[in-house]
C-alpha positions in Angstrom: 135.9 113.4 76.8 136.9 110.3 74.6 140.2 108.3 74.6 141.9 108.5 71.5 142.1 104.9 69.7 141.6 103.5 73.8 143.4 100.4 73.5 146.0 101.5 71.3 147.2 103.0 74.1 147.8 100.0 76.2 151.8 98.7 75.6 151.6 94.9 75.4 153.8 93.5 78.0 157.0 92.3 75.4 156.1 88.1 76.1 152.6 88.8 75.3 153.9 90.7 71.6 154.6 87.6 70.0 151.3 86.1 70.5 149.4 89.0 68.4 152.0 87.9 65.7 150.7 88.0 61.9 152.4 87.3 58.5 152.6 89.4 55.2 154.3 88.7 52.2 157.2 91.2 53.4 157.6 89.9 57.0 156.3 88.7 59.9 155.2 91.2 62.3 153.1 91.5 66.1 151.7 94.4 68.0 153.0 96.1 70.3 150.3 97.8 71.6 146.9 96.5 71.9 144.9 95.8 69.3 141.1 95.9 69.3 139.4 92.5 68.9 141.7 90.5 71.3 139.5 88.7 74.0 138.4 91.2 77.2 140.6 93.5 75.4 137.3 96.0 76.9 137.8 94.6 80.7 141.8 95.1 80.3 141.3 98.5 79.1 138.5 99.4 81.9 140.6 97.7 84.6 143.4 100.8 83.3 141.4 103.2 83.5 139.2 102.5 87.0 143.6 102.1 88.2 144.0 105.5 86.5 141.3 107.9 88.0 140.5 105.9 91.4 141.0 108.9 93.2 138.5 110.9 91.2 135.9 108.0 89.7 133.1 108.9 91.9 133.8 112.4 93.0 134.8 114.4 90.1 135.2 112.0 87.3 132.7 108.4 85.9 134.9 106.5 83.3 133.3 103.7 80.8 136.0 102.3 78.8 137.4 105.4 76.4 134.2 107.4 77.6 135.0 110.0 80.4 133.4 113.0 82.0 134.7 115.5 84.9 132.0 117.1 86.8 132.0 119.6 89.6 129.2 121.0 91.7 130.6 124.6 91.4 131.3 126.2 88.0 134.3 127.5 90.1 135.8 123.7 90.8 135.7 122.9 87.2 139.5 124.0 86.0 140.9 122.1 89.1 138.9 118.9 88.4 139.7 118.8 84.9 143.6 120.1 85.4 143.4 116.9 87.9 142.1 114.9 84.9 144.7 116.0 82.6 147.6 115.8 84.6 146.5 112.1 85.4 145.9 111.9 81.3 149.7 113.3 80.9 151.5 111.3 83.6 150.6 108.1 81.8 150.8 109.5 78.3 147.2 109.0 77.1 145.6 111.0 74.4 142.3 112.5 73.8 140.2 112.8 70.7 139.7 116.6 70.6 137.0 116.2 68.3 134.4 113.8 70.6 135.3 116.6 73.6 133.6 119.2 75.1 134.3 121.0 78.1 132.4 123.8 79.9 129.2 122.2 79.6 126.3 122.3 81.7 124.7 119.4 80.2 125.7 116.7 77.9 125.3 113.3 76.6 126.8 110.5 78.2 127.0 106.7 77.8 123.2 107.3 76.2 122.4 109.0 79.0 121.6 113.3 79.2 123.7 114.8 82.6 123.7 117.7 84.0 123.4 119.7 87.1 119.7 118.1 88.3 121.1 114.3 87.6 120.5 112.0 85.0 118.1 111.4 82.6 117.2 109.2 79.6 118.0 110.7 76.5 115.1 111.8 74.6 116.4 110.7 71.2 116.9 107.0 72.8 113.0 106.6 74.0 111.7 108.5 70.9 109.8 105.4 69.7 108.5 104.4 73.1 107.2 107.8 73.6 105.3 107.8 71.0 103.7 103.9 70.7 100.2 103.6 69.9 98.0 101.4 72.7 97.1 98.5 71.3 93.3 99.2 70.0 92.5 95.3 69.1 93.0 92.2 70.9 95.6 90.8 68.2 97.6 94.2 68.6 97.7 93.4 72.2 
């Protein structure tokens, strides 16, 4: 699953606003949620979401930054871990971008990485290149 716009999600706190202030010809105006591009505006937005899903990071959930993904042992768990997921999702009003999700999956591509049921693996498409290097065959290629 993936966070719609992430940190466009985050309010600013209302004394913080005025410092993400900006001029146009018509006004001046300031954000009041968070823009991208403002310093550790990536560890603010991982700190919310580690708060978020503590109770599930690590048994049913792994969460980096606006990347997420449920798992369950049993294909039978699945609907309560992601109804889990969802309500948490609702309860704090944060959207999803329906078309980076994809649910009911056995295996799938995360952070770079390929999961599913046997673990985690290095994507194929990722060590393409390395896979296929030549051994050096002179002492200058070396």
């Amino acid at each position: 699953m993936d966070a719609f716009s992430g940190y466009n999600q985050i309010t600013m706190h209302p004394s913080d606003q005025e410092k993400t202030s900006f001029i146009t010809n018509q006004s001046l105006y300031c954000y009041k949620m968070m823009p991208f591009g403002l310093k550790n505006v990536e560890a603010t937005y991982q700190r919310l979401v580690n708060k978020l899903f503590k109770e599930q990071i690590g048994r049913t959930m792994e969460v980096y930054v606006d990347d997420m993904i449920t798992k369950s042992h049993q294909v039978e768990q699945h609907p309560d871990h992601l109804r889990e997921t969802f309500e948490v999702l609702r309860q704090n009003q944060m959207r999803l971008n329906p078309d980076k999700c994809a649910f009911g999956v056995s295996t799938g591509k995360f952070l770079g990485f390929v999961v599913h049921e046997r673990g985690i693996e290095a994507n194929p498409e990722k060590i393409k290149v390395i896979l296929e290097l030549q051994s050096p065959t002179t002492p200058k290629q070396v």
